[in-house]
C-alpha positions as a Markdown table, in Angstrom:
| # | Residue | x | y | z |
|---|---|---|---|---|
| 1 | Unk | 51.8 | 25.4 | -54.1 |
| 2 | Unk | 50.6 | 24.9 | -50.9 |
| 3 | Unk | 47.0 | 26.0 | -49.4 |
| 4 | Unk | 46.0 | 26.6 | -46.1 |
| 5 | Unk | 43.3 | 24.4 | -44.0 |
| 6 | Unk | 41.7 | 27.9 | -43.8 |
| 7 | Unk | 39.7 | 27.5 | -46.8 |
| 8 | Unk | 38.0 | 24.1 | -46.0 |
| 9 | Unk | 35.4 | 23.0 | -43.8 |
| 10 | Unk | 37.2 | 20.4 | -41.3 |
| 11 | Unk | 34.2 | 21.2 | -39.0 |
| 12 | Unk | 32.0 | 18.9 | -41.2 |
| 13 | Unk | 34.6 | 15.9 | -40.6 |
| 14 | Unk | 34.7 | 13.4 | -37.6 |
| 15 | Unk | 37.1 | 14.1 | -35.2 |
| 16 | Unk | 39.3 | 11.4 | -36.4 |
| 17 | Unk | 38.9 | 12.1 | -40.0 |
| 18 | Unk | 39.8 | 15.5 | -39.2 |
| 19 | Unk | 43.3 | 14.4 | -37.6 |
| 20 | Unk | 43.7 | 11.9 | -40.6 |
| 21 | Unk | 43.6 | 14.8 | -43.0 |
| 22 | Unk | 45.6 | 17.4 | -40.7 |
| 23 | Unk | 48.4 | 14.5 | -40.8 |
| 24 | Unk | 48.4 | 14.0 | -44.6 |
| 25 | Unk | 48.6 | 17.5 | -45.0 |
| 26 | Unk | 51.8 | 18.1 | -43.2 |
| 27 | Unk | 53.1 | 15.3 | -45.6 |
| 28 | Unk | 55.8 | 17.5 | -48.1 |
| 29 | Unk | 55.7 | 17.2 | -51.7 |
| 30 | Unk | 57.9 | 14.2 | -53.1 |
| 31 | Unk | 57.3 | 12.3 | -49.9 |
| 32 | Unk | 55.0 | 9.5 | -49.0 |
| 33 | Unk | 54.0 | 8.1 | -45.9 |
| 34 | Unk | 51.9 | 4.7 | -44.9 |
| 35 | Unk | 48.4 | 3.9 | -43.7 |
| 36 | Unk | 49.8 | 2.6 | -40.6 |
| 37 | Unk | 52.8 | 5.1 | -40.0 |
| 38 | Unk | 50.2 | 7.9 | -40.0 |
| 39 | Unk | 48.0 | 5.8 | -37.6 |
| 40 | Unk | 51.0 | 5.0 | -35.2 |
| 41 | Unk | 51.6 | 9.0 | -35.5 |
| 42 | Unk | 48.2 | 9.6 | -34.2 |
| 43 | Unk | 48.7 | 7.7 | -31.6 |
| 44 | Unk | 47.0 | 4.6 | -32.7 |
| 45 | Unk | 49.5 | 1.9 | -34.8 |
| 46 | Unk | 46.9 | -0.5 | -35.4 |
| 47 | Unk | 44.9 | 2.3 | -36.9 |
| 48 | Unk | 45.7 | 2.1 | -40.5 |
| 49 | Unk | 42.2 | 0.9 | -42.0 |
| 50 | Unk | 40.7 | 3.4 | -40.5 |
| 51 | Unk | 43.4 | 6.4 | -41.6 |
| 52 | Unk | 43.1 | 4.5 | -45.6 |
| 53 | Unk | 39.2 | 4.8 | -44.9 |
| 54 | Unk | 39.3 | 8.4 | -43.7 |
| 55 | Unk | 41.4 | 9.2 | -46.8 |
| 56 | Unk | 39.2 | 7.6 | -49.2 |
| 57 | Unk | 36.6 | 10.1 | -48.0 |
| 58 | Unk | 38.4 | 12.9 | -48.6 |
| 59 | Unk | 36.2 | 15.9 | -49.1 |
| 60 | Unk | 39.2 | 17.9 | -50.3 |
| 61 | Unk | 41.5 | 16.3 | -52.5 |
| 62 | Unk | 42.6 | 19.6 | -54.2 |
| 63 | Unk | 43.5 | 20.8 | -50.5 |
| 64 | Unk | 44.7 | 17.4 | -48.6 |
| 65 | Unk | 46.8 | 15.6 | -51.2 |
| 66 | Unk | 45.3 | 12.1 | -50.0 |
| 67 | Unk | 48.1 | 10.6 | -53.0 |
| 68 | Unk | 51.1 | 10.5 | -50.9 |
| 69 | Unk | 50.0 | 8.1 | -48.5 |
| 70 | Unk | 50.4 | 4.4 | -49.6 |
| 71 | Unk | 50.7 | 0.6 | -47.8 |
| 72 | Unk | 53.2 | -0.5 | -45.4 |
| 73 | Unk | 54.0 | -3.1 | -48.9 |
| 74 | Unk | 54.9 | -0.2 | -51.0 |
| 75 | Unk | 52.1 | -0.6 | -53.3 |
| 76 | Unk | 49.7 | 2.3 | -53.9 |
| 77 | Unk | 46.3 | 1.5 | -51.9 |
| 78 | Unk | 43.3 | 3.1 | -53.2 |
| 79 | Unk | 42.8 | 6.6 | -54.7 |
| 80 | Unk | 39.8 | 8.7 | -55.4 |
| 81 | Unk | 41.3 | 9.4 | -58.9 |
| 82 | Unk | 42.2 | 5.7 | -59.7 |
| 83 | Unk | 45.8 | 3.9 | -58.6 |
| 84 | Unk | 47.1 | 5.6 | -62.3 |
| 85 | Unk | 46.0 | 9.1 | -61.3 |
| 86 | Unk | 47.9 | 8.5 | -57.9 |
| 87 | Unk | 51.2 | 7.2 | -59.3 |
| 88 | Unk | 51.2 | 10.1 | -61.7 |
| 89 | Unk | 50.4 | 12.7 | -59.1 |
| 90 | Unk | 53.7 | 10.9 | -56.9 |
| 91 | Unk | 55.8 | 10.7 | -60.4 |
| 92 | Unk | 55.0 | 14.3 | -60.4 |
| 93 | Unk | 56.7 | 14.8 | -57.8 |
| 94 | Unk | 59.8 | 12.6 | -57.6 |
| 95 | Unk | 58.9 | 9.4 | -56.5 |
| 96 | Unk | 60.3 | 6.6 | -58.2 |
| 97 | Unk | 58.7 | 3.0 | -58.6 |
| 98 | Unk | 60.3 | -0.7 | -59.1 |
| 99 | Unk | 59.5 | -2.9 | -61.9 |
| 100 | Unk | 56.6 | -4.1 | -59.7 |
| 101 | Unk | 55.2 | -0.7 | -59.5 |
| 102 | Unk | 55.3 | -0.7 | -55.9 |
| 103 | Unk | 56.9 | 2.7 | -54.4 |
| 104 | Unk | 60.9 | 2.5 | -54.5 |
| 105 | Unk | 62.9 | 3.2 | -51.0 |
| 106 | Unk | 61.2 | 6.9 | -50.6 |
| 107 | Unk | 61.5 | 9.8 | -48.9 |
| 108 | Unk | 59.1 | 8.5 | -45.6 |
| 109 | Unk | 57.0 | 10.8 | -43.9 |
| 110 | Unk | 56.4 | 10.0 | -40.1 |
């Protein structure tokens, strides 16, 4: 299922954090993106502390599945819901991991 970013308040975000979101939105189910490939999508490559930091500051995780963005390394980043919560959530919906539990060559978003 997929909402709409109809029901949430974006208005209360920064700017920034509002394109953050509006990008990991757009990201389908059973694909991932990075920190930094959504930061070089918004125009700003060297951004990807600040996209990880707008994420972890998501006001609507239900809405904005924050999950499917992860580090350039493969490895998970952070998570709201804890770095177990977030590799459930993306082995929900496809994504596979090597022994090291970093993502495995993915679907990439961006």
């Amino acid at each position: 299922m997929k909402f709409s970013l109809d029901v949430v308040r974006l208005d209360l975000c920064s700017i920034f954090q509002q394109r953050v979101l509006k990008a990991e939105f757009e990201i389908p189910r059973g694909m991932i993106s990075t920190y930094q490939r959504i930061a070089g999508h918004l125009g700003d490559p060297r951004g990807a502390r600040a996209v990880g930091t707008a994420l972890a500051h998501n006001p609507f995780p239900i809405i904005v599945p924050c999950h499917r963005a992860i580090r350039s390394d493969g490895s998970l980043g952070g998570f709201q819901g804890g770095i177990e919560m977030k590799k459930a959530l993306l082995e929900m919906e496809g994504v596979s991991f090597d022994r090291l539990n970093r993502v495995a060559p993915a679907r990439i978003f961006y």
